[in-house]
C-alpha positions in Angstrom: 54.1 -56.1 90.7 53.4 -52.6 89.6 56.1 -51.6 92.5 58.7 -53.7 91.1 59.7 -51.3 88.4 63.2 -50.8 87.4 64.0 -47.3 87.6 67.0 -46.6 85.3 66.7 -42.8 84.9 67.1 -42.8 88.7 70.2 -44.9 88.5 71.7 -43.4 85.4 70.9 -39.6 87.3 72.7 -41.1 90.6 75.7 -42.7 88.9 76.1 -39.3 87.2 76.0 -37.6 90.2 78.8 -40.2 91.7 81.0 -39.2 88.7 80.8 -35.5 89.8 81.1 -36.5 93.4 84.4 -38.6 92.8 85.7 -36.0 90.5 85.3 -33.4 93.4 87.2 -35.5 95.6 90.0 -35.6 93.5 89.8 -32.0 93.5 89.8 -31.2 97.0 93.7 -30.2 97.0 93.2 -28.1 93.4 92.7 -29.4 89.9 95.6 -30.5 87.8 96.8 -28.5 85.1 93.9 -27.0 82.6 91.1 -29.3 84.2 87.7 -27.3 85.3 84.2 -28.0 86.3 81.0 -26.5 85.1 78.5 -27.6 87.9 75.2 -26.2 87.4 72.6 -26.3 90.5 68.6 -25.5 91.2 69.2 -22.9 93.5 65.4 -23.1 94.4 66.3 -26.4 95.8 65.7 -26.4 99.4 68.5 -27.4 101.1 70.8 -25.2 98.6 72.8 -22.5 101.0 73.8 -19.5 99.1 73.4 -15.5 99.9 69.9 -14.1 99.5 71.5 -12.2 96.6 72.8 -14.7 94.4 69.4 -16.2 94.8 67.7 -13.5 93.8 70.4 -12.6 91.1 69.8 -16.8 90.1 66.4 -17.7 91.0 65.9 -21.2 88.8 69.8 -22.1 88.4 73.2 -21.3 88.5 76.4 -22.4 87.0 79.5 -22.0 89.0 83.2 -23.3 87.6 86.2 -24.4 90.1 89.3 -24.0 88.2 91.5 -22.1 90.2 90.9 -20.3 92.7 88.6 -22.1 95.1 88.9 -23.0 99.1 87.7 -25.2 101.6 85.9 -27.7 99.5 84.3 -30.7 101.6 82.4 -33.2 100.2 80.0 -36.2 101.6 77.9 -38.4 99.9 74.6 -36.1 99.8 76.2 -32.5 99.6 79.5 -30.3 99.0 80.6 -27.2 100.2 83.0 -24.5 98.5 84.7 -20.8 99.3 84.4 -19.0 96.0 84.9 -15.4 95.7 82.3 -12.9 94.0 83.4 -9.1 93.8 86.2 -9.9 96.1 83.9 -11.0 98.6 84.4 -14.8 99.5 81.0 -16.9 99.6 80.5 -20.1 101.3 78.0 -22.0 99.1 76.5 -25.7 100.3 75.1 -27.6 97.5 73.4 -30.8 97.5 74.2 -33.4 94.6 70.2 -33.9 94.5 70.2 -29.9 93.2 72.8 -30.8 90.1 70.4 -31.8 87.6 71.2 -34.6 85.4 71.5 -34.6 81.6 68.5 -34.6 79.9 67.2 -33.4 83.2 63.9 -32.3 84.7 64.9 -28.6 83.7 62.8 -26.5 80.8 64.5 -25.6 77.8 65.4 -22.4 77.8 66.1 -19.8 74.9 68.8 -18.5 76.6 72.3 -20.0 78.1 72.3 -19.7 81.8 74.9 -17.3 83.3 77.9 -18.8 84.3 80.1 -17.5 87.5 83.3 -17.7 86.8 85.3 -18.2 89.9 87.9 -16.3 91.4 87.7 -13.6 88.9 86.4 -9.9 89.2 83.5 -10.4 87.2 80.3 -11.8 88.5 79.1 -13.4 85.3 80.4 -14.5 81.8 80.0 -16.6 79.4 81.9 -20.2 79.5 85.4 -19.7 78.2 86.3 -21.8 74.4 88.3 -24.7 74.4 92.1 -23.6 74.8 94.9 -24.1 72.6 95.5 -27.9 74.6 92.3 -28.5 72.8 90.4 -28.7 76.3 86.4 -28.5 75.8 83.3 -29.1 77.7 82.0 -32.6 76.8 78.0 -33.0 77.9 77.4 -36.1 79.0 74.1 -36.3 77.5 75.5 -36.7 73.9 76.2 -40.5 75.6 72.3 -41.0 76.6 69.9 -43.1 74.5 67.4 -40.6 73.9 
């Protein structure tokens, strides 16, 4: 009976995952008005496909946000793709939804924010913007967990 345990983290990380998955589909032909995503991803995840330098720029994790300028994004059930540019050079990256962590995830604490990318802009790195004067913030869905 010992193999007949309910696993809800696993279910509760997947059905996360399903909510960033549909939410990407939706997105595929842009993102309507002010809407953005923060996605954050283990780069050291194997089957994560980014340029040698970003992975040695982001060597635990790295945040990227689609908001506006963002091309050929495909999604499936285990992975997405996305064209994003860094220093005017466009990047293909291929990221599997097993690589997003969940909230409350399997990720140390750190001291420090990670970097965020922002995308399509000419900087490679900045902080995540504040909520606008539509009153648009980022809501972390682990203020919704039972701890």
């Amino acid at each position: 009976m010992a193999n007949n345990v309910l696993r809800y983290d696993r279910m509760v990380e997947d059905a996360l995952r399903g909510v960033l998955r549909e939410a990407l589909k939706a997105s595929v032909d842009g993102l309507p008005g002010d809407h953005h995503f923060y996605i954050t991803f283990r780069t050291r995840n194997p089957d994560v496909d980014i340029p040698d330098y970003m992975r040695a720029r982001y060597p635990d994790e790295m945040t990227i946000v689609l908001q506006h300028q963002y091309w050929g994004l495909e999604i499936t059930p285990e992975w997405f793709e996305v064209t994003l540019s860094f220093n005017r050079v466009n990047e293909r990256l291929h990221i599997p939804f097993a690589a997003v962590p969940h909230p409350g995830g399997e990720i140390e604490e750190q001291d420090e924010e990670p970097e965020t990318v922002q995308l399509g802009e000419e900087e490679e790195a900045s902080t995540p913007t504040p909520p606008n004067e539509h009153g648009a913030q980022v809501i972390a869905l682990d203020a919704f967990r039972k701890k």
